[in-house]
C-alpha positions in Angstrom: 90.5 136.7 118.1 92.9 133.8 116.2 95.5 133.1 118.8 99.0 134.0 117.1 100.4 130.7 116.4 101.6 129.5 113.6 101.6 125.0 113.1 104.2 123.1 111.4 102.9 119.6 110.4 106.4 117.8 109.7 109.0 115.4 110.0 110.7 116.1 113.8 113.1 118.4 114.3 115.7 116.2 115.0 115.3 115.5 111.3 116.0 118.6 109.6 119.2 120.3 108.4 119.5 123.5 110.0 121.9 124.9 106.9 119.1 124.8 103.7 115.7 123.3 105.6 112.8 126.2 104.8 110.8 125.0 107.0 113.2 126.0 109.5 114.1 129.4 107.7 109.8 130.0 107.7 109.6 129.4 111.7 112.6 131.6 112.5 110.6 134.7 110.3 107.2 133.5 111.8 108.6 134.0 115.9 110.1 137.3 114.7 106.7 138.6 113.8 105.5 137.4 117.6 104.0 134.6 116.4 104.6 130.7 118.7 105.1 127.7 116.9 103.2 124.6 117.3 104.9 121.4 116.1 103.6 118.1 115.1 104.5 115.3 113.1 101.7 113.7 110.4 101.0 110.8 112.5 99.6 112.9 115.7 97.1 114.5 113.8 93.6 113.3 114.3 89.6 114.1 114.0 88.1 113.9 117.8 84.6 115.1 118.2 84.5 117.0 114.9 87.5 118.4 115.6 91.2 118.8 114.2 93.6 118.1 116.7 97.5 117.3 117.0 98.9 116.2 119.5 102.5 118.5 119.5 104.7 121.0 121.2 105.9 124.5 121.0 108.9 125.3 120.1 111.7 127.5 119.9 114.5 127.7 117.3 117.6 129.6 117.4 120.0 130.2 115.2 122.7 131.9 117.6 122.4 129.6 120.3 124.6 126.1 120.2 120.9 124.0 121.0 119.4 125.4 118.0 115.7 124.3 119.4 114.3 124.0 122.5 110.6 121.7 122.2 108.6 122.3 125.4 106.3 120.1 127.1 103.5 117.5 124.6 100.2 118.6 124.8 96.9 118.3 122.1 96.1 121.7 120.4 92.6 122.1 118.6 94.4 123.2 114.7 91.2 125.8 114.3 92.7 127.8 116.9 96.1 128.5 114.6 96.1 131.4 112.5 98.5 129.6 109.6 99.6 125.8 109.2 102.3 125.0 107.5 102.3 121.8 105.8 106.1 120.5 105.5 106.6 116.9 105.9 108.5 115.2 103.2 107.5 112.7 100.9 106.5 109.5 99.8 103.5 111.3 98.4 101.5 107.6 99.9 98.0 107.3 100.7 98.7 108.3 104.7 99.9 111.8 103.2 96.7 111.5 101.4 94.8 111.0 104.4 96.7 114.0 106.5 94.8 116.3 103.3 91.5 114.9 103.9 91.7 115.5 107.6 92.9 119.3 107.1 90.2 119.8 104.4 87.8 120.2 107.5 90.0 122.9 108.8 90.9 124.5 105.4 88.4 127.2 105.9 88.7 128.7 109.2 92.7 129.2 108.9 95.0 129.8 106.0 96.6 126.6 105.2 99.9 126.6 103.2 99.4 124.9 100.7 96.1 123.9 100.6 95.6 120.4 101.4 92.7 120.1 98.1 95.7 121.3 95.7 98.3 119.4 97.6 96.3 116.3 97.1 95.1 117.1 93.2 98.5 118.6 92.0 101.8 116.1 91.4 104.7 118.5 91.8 106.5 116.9 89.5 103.6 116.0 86.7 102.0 119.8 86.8 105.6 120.6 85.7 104.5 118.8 82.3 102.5 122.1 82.0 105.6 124.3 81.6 107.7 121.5 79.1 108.6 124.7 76.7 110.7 126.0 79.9 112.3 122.8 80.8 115.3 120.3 79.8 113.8 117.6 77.3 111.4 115.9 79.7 109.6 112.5 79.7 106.8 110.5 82.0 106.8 106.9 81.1 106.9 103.4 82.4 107.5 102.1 78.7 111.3 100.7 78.1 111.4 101.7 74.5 110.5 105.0 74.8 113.4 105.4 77.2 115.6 103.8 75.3 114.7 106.4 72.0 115.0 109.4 74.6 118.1 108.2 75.5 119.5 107.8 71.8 118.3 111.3 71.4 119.8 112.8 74.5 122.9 110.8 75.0 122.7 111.8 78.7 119.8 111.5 80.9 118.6 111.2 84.1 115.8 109.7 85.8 113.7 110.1 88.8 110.8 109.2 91.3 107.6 111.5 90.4 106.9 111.6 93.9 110.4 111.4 96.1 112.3 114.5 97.1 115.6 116.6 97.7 117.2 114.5 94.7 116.9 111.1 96.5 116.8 108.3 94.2 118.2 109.9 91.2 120.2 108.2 88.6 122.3 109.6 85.8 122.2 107.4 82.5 125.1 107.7 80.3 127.4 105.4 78.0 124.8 103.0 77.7 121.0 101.7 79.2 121.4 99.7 82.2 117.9 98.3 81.2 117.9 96.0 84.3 118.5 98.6 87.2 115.8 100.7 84.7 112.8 97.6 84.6 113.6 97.2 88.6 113.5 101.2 89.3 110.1 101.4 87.3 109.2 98.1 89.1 109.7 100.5 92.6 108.2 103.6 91.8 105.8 103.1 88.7 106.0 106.1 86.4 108.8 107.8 86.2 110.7 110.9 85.3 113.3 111.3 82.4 115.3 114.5 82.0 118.3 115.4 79.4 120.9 116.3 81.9 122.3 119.7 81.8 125.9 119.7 82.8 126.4 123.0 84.6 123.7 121.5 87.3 127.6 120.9 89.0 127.3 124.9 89.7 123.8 124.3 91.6 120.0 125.5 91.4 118.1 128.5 92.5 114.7 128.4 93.9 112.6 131.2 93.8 109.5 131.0 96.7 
């Protein structure tokens, strides 16, 4: 019978903010259905003797209490013997995040993996949204100067953005005029990037639906 545990492959707890993190909100839900969760960061994951192992804790989080989690002693867990894993680390989306999906594809079919390491690995959050464009802002994927430049003539206001960062790091609002020099070194950076019209009321803040 699958032991009732649920993994967390992500950044350490330390890192998180205990206020808006869902990773945290998803392990608070997961121990008050019973289950115990195992936590491990990317980089103690590994394939020993066919196996997929992580070398991690259990721990406790607690909203009520003033220590909000309580990590008990390291040890290496076989991740076949997890009912769910959780896959929460942030980005860069690099080729070591890469990796961390190849290794779980081994595992992918004895436990349910959230998300699947395949679609993690084949689906750019941020391109697939060039699916929905008829439900978005104005919305642009380029490294080419002039075709910023037009957007921007068309839009007035813009803003621009890693494809593959996070929690609106590294975000830059364009307005009054094309800084083309922080532009040319921020496509220099990150390669392709993303160009939005900005909507002003983003002031009032987003929902996310899960």
């Amino acid at each position: 019978m699958t032991n009732k545990i649920v993994a967390i492959q992500g950044n350490h707890p330390s890192k998180l903010n205990f206020k808006s993190d869902t990773s945290i909100f998803l392990a608070v839900e997961a121990q008050n259905r019973k289950y115990k969760i195992f936590y491990y960061e990317p980089e103690d994951l590994s394939i020993i003797n066919d196996k997929v192992t992580a070398n991690g804790y259990y721990v406790e989080f607690n909203y009520s209490n003033k220590v909000l989690f309580k990590i008990n002693k390291k040890f290496k867990l076989d991740l076949s013997k997890c009912k769910y894993l959780l896959v929460r680390q942030d980005p860069p989306f690099n080729l070591e995040y890469i990796s961390t999906t190849y290794i779980l594809d081994k595992i992918k079919d004895k436990i349910k993996i959230v998300n699947n390491p395949t679609s993690i690995r084949n689906i750019s959050e941020k391109l697939y949204s060039s699916s929905f464009q008829k439900y978005m802002p104005d919305t642009i994927f380029t490294k080419d100067m002039s075709e910023i430049n037009k957007f921007f003539v068309k839009n007035k206001k813009i803003i621009i953005k890693p494809i593959h960062s996070f929690g609106g790091n590294n975000i830059h609002l364009i307005e009054k005029k094309i800084n083309k020099k922080l532009i040319l070194n921020f496509i220099i950076k990150h390669g392709h990037i993303m160009c939005q019209k900005f909507l002003p009321k983003i002031k009032y803040g987003d929902k996310r639906v899960f």
